[in-house]
C-alpha positions as CSV (number, residue, x, y, z in Angstrom):
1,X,0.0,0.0,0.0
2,X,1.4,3.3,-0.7
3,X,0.6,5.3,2.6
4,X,1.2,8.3,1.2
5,X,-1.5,8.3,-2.0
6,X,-4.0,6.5,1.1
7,X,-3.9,9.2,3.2
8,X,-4.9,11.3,0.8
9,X,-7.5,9.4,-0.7
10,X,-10.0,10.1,2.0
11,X,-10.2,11.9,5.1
12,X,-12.3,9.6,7.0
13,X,-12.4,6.8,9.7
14,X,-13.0,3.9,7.6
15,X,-10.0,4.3,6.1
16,X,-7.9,5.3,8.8
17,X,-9.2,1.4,9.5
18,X,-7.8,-0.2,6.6
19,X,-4.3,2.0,7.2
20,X,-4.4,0.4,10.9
21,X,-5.2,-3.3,9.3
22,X,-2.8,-3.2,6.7
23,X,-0.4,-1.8,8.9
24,X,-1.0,-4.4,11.6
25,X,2.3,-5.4,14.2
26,X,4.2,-5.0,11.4
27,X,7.3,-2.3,12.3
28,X,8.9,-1.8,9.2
29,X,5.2,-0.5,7.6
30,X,4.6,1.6,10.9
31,X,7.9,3.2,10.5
32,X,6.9,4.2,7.2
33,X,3.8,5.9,8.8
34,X,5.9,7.8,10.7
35,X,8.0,8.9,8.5
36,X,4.8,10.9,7.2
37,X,3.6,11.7,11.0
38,X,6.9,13.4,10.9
39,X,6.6,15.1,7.7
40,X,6.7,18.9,6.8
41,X,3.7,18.7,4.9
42,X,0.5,20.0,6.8
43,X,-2.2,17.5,5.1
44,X,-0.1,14.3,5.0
45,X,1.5,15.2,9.2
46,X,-2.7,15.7,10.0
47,X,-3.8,13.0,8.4
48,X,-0.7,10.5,9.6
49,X,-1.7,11.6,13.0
50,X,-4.9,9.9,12.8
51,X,-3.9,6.8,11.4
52,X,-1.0,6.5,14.0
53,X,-3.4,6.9,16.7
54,X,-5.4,4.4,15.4
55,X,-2.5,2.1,14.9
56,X,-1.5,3.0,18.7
57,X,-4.6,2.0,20.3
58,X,-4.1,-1.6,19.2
59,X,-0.2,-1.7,19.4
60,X,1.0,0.7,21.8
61,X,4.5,-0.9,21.7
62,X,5.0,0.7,18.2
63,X,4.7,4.1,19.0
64,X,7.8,3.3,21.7
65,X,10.6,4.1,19.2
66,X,9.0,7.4,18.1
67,X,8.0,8.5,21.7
68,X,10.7,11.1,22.4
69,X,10.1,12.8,18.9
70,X,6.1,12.9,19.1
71,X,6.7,14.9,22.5
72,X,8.6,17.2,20.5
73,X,6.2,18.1,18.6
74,X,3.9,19.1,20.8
75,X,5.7,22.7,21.0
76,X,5.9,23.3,17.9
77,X,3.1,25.1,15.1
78,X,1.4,21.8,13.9
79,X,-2.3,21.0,13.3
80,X,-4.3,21.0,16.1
81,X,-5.1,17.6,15.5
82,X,-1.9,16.3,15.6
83,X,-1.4,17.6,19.2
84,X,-4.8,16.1,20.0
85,X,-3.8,12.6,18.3
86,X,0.0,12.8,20.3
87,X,-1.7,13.9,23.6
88,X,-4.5,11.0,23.2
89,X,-1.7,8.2,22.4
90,X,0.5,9.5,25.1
91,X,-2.6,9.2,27.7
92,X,-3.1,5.3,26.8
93,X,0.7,4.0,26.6
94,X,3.2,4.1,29.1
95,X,5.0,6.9,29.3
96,X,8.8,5.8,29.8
97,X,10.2,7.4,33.5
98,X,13.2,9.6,31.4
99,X,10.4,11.4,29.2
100,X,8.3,12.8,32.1
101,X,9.7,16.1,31.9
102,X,9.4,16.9,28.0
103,X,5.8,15.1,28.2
104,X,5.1,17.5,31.8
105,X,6.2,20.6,30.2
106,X,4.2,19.9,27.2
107,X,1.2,19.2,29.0
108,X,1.4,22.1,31.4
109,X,1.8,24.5,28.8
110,X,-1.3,22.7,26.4
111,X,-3.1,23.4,29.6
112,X,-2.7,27.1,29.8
113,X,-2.4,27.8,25.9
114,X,-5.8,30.0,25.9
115,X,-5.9,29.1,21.9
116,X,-5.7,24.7,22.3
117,X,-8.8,23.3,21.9
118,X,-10.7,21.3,24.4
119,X,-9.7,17.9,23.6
120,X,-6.1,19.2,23.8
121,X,-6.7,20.3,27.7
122,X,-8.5,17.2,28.5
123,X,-6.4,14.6,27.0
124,X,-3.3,17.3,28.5
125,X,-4.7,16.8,32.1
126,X,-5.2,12.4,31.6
127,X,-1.4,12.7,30.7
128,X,-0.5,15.0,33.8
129,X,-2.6,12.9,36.3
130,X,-1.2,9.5,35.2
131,X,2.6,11.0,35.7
132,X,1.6,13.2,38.7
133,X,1.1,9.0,40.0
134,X,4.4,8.7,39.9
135,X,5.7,12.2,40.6
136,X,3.6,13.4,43.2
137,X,5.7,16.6,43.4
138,X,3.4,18.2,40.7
139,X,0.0,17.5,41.8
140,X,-0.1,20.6,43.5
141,X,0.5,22.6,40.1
142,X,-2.0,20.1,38.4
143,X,-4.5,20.9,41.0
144,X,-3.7,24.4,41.0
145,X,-4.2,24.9,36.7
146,X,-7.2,22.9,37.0
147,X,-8.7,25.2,39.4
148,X,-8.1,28.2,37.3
149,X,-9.2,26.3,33.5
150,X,-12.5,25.1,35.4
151,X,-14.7,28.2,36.0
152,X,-13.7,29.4,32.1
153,X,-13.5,25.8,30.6
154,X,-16.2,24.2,27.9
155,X,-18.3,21.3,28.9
156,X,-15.9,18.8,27.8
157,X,-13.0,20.7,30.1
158,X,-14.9,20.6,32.9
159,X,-15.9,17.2,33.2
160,X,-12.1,16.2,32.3
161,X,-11.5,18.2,35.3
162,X,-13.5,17.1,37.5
163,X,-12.6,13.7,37.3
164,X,-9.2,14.6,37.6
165,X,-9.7,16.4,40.8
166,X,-11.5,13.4,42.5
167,X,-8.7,10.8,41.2
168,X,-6.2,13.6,42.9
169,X,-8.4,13.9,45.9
170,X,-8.7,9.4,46.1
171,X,-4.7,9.4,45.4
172,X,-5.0,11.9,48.7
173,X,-2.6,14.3,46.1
C-alpha cells in the first residue's frame, strides 16, 4: 500500500481502519507511517496523526521508538489535531520514566495555551494525572491549573476536570 497516496484518498475513519489493518504489528510499515507523521507537509502530518493513533490504540509498543520525537512536537506550530492525536496516544501507553519532563512541560503549557482546543486540555490533564502517580511533586500545580481552567472551561473541560480532581483527591494528592 502506498501510505502516502492512502492518506490522501479520503479523510475519514474507515480508512484510517484499513491503514491500521494493513499496517498491523508489522514495524517496518509503521515506521513508514511515521515517516509521514513526521513530515513537513501539513495534510499528510494531519492525516498521519490519525492513522497512528489508530495504529496506537491496538499496538502501543510501536509508538515506543518514536516516543521522544512525538513529545517534540507538541511545541511546535502543527495542526491541532496532531497535538490532539500525540496527547491521546501519550494518555493510553506508558510513558517511559526519562520522558516525564518533556511530556510534563508539554502538557502544562497545552493546559494554559488560551488558543488549544478542548480535547487538547482534556487529553493534557489524563497525561499530567497518570505521571503526577508517579511524581507526586506536581500534583499541586496540576491541582492548581485545574482550578483556574474550570470556571472558564467548555463542557468537555470541565468534566475532564473534575474527574481529575477526584482521582487527585482518592490518590490523597
Amino acid at each position: 500500500m502506498d501510505l502516502r497516496s492512502q492518506l490522501l484518498q479520503k479523510h475519514d475513519k474507515q480508512n484510517m481502519l484499513s491503514i491500521r489493518e494493513y499496517i498491523a504489528d508489522d514495524e517496518e510499515r509503521f515506521g513508514r507511517l511515521m515517516e509521514l507523521f513526521f513530515s513537513e507537509e501539513y495534510r499528510i502530518q494531519q492525516r498521519a496523526s490519525w492513522a497512528v493513533m489508530h495504529c496506537a490504540d491496538r499496538h502501543p509498543h510501536l509508538v515506543r521508538p518514536y516516543l521522544e520525537r512525538m513529545i517534540g512536537l507538541l511545541d511546535k506550530p502543527v495542526h491541532d489535531s496532531v497535538k490532539r492525536n500525540t496527547v491521546r496516544i501519550l494518555r493510553d501507553i506508558d510513558i517511559p520514566e526519562a520522558l516525564y519532563g518533556k511530556t510534563a512541560d508539554n502538557c502544562f503549557r497545552l493546559l494554559t495555551e488560551p488558543a488549544a482546543p478542548a480535547a487538547v486540555k482534556a487529553f493534557s490533564m489524563y497525561v499530567l494525572l497518570k505521571i503526577v502517580k508517579e511524581e507526586p511533586e506536581l500534583a499541586p500545580e496540576l491541582r492548581l491549573l485545574i482550578q483556574e481552567t474550570l470556571p472558564t472551561g467548555s463542557a468537555a473541560i470541565q468534566a475532564a476536570a473534575g474527574k481529575v480532581l477526584r482521582q487527585l483527591n482518592r490518590l490523597r494528592l
